[in-house]
DSSP file (Angstrom, degrees, kcal/mol; ACC not computed):
  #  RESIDUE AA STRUCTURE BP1 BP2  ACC     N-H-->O    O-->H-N    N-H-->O    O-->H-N    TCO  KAPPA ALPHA  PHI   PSI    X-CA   Y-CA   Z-CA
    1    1 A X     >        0   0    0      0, 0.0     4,-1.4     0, 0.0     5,-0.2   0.000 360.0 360.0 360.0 -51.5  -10.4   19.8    5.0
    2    2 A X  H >>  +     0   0    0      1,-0.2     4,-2.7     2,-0.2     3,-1.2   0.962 360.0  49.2 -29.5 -59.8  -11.9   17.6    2.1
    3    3 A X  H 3> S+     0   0    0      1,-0.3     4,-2.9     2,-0.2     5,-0.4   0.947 110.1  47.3 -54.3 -38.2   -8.3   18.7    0.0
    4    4 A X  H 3> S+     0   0    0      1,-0.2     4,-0.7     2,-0.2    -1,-0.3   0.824 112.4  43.4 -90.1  -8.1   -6.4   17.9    2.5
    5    5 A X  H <X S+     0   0    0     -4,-1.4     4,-3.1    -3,-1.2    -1,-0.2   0.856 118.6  58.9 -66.0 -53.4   -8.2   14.1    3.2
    6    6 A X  H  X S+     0   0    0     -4,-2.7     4,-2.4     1,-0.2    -2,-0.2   0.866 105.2  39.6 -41.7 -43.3   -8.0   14.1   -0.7
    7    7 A X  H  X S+     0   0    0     -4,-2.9     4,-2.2    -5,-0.3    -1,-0.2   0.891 109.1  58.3 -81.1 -32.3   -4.5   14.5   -1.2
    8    8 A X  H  X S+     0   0    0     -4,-0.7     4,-1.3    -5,-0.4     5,-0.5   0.956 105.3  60.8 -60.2 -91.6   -3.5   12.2    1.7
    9    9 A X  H  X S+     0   0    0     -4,-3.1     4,-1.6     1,-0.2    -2,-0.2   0.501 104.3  42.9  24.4 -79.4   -5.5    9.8   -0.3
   10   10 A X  H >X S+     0   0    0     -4,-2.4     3,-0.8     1,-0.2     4,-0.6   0.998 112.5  52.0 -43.1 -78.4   -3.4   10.1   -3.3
   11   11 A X  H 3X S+     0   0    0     -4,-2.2     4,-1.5     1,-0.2    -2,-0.2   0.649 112.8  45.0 -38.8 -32.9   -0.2    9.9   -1.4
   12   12 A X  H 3X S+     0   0    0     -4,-1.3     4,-2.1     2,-0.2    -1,-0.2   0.765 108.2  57.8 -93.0 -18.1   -1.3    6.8    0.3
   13   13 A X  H XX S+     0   0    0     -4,-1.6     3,-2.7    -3,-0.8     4,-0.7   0.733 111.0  45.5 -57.7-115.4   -2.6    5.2   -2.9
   14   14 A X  H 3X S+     0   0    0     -4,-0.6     4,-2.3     1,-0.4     3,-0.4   0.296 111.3  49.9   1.7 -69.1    0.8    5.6   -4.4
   15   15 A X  H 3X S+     0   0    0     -4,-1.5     4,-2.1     2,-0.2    -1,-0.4   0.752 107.9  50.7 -38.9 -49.9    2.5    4.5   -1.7
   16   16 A X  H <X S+     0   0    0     -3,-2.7     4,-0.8    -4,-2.1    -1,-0.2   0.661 104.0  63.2 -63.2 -28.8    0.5    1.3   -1.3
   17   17 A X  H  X S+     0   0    0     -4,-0.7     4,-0.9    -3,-0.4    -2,-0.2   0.927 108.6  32.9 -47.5 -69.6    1.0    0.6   -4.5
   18   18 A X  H >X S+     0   0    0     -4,-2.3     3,-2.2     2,-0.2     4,-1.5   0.987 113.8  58.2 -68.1 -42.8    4.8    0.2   -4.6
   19   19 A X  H 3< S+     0   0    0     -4,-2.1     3,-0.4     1,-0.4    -1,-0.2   0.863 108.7  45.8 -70.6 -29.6    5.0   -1.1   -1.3
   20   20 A X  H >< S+     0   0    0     -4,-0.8     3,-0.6     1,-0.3    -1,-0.4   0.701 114.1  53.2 -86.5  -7.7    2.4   -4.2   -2.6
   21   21 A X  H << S+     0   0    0     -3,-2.2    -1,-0.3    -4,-0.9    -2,-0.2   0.446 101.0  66.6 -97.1 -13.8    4.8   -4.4   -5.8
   22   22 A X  T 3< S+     0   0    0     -4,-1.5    -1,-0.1    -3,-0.4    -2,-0.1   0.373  80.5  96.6 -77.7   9.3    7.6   -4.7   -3.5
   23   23 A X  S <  S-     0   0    0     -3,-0.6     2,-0.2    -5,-0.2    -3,-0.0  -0.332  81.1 -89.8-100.4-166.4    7.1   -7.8   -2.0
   24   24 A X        -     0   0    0      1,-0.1     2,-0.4    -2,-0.1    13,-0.1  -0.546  40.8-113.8 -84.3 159.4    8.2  -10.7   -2.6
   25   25 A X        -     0   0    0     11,-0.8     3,-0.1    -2,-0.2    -1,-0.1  -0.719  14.9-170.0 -67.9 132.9    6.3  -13.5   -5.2
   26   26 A X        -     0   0    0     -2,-0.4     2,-0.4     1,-0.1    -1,-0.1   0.341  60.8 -50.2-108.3  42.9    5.0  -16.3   -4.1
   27   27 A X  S    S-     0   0    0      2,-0.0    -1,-0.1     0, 0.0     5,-0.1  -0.963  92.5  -6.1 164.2-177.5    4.4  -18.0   -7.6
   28   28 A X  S    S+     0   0    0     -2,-0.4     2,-0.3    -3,-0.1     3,-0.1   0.110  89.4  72.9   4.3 129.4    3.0  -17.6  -10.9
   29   29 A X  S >  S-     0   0    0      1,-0.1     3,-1.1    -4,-0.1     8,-0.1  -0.861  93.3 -34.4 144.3-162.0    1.1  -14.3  -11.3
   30   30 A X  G >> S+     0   0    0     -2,-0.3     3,-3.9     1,-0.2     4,-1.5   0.876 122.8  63.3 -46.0 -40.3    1.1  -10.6  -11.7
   31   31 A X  G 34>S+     0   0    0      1,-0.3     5,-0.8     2,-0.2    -1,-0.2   0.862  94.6  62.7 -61.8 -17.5    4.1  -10.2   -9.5
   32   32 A X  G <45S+     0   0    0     -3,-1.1     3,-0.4     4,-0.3    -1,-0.3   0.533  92.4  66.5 -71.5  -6.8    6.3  -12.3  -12.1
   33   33 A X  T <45S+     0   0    0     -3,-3.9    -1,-0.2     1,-0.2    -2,-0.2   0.925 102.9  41.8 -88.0 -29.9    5.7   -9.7  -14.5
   34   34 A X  T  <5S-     0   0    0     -4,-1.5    -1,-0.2     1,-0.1    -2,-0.1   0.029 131.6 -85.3 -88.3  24.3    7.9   -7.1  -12.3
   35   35 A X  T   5S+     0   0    0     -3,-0.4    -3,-0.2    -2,-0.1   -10,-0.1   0.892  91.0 132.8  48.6  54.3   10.7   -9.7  -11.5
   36   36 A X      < +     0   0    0     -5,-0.8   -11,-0.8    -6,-0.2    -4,-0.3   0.960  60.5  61.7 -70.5 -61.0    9.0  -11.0   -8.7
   37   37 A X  S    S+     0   0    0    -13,-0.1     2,-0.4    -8,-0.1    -5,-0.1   0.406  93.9  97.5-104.8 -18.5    9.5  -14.6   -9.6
   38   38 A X  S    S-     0   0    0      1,-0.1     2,-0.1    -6,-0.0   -13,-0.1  -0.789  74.1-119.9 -67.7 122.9   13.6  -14.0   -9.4
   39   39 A X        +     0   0    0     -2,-0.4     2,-0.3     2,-0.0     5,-0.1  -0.242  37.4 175.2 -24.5 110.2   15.6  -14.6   -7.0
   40   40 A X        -     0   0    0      3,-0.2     3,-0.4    -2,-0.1    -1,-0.0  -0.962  37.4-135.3-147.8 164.7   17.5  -11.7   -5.7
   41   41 A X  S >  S+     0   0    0     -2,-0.3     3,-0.6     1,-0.2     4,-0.3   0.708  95.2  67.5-101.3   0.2   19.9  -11.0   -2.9
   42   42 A X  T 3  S+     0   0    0      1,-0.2    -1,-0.2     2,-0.1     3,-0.1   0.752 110.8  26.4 -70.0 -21.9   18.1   -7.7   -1.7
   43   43 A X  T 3  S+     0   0    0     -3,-0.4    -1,-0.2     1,-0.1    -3,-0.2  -0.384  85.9 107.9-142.0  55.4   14.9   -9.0   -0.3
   44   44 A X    <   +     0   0    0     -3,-0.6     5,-0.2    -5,-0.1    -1,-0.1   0.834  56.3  96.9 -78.5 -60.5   16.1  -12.4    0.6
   45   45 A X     >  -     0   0    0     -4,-0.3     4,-1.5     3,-0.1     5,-0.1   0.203  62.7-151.6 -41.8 114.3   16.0  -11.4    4.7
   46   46 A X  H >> S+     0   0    0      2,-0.2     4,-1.7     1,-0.2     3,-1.0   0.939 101.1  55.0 -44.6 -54.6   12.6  -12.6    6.6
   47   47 A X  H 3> S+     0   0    0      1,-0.3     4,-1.3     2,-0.2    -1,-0.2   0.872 104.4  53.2 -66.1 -58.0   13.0   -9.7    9.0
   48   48 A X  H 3> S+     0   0    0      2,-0.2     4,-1.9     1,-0.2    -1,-0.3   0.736 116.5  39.3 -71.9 -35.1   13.1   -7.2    5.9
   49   49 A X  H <X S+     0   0    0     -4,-1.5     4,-2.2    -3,-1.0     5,-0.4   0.919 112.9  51.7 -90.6 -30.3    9.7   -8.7    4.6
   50   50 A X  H  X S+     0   0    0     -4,-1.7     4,-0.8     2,-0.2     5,-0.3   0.791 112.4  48.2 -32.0 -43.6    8.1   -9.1    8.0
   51   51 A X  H >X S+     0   0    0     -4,-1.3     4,-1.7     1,-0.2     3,-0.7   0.978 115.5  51.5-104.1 -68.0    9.1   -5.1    8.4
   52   52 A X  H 3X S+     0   0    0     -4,-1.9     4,-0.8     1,-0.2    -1,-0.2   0.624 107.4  46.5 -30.1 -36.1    7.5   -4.9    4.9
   53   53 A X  H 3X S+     0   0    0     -4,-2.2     4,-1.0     2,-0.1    -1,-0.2   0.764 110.8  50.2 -67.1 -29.2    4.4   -6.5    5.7
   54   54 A X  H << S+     0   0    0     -4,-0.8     4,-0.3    -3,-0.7     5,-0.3   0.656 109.8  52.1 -88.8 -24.6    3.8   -4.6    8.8
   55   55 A X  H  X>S+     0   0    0     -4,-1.7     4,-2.3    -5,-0.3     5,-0.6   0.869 113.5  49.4 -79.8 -55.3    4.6   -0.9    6.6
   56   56 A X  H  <5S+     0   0    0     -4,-0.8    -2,-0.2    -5,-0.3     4,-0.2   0.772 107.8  51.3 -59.3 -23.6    1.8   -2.3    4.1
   57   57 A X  T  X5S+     0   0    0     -4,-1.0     4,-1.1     2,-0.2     5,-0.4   0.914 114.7  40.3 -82.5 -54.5   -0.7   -3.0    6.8
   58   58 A X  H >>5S+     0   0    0     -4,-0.3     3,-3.6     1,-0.3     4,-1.7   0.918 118.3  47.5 -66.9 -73.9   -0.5    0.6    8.6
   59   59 A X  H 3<5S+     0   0    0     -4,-2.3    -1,-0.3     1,-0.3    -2,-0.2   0.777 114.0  45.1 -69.2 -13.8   -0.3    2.4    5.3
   60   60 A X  H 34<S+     0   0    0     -5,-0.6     4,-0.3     1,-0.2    -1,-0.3   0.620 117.8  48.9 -91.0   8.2   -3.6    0.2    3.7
   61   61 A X  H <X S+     0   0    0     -3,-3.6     4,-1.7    -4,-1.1    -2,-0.2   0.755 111.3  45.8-108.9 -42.5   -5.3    0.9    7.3
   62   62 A X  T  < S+     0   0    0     -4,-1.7    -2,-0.2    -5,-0.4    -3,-0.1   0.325 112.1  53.1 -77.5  14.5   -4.5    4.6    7.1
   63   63 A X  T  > S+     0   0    0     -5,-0.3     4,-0.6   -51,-0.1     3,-0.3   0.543 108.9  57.4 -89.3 -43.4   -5.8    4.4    3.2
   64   64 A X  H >> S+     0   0    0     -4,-0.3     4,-2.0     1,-0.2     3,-0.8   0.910 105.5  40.4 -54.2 -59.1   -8.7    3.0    4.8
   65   65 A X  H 3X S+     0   0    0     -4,-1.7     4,-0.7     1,-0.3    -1,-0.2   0.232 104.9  63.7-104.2  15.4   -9.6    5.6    7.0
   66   66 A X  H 34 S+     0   0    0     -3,-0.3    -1,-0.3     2,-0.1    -2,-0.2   0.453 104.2  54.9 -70.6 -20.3   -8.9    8.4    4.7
   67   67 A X  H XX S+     0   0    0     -3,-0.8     4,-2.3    -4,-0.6     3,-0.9   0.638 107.1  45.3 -93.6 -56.7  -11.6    6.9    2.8
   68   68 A X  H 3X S+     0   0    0     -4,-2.0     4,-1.5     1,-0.2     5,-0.3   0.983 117.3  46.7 -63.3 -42.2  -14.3    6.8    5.8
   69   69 A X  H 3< S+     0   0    0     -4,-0.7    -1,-0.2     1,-0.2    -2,-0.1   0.216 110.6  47.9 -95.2  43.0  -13.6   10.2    6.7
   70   70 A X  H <> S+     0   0    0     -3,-0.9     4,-2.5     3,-0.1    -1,-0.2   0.511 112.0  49.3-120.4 -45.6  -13.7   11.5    3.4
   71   71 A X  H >X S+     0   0    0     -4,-2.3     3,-2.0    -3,-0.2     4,-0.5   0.931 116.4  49.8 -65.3 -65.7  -17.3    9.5    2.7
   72   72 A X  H 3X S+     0   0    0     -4,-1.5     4,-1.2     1,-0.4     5,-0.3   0.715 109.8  47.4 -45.9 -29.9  -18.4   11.3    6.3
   73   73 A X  H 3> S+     0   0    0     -5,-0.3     4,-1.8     1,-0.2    -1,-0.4   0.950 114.8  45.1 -96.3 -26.4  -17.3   14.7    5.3
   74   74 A X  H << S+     0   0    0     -4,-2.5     4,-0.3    -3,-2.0    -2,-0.2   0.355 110.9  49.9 -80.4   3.2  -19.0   14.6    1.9
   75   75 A X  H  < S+     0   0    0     -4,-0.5    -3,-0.2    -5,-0.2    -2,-0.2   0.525 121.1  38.8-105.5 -26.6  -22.5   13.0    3.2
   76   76 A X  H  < S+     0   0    0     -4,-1.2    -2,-0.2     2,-0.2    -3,-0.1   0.756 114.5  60.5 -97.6 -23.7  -22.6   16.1    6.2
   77   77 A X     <        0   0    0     -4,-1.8    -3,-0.2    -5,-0.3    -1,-0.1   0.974 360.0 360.0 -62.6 -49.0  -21.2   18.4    3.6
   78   78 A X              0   0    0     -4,-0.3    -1,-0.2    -5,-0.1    -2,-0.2   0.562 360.0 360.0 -83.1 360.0  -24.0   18.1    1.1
């Protein structure tokens, strides 16, 4: 059960990763280094970043709680 907490883990790390690299900039920062800070006609649409915020939220709340039941099964395991 641990492996299989683990691995979801991974998978949602990864995932949460691109998805926060996906967004749009809004200035100056990291996000300029990945063309953030250009203009582009694919992730112009409000609806498409809205639908993008709202993916990033569930997957960093299910990150989340791979992470509590992971501490809980390793504090009753040992």
């Amino acid at each position: 059960m641990v492996i299989g907490f683990s691995i979801a883990l991974i998978v949602f790390s990864v995932l949460l990763m691109m998805l926060v690299l996906m967004h749009k900039g809004k200035g100056g920062g990291l996000s300029d280094m990945f063309g953030g800070g250009m203009q582009s006609s694919v992730g112009g649409s409000s609806v498409a970043e809205r639908n993008l915020d709202r993916i990033t939220i569930v997957i960093a709340l299910l990150w989340f709680a791979c992470i509590v039941v992971l501490g809980i099964l390793m504090k009753l395991g040992s």
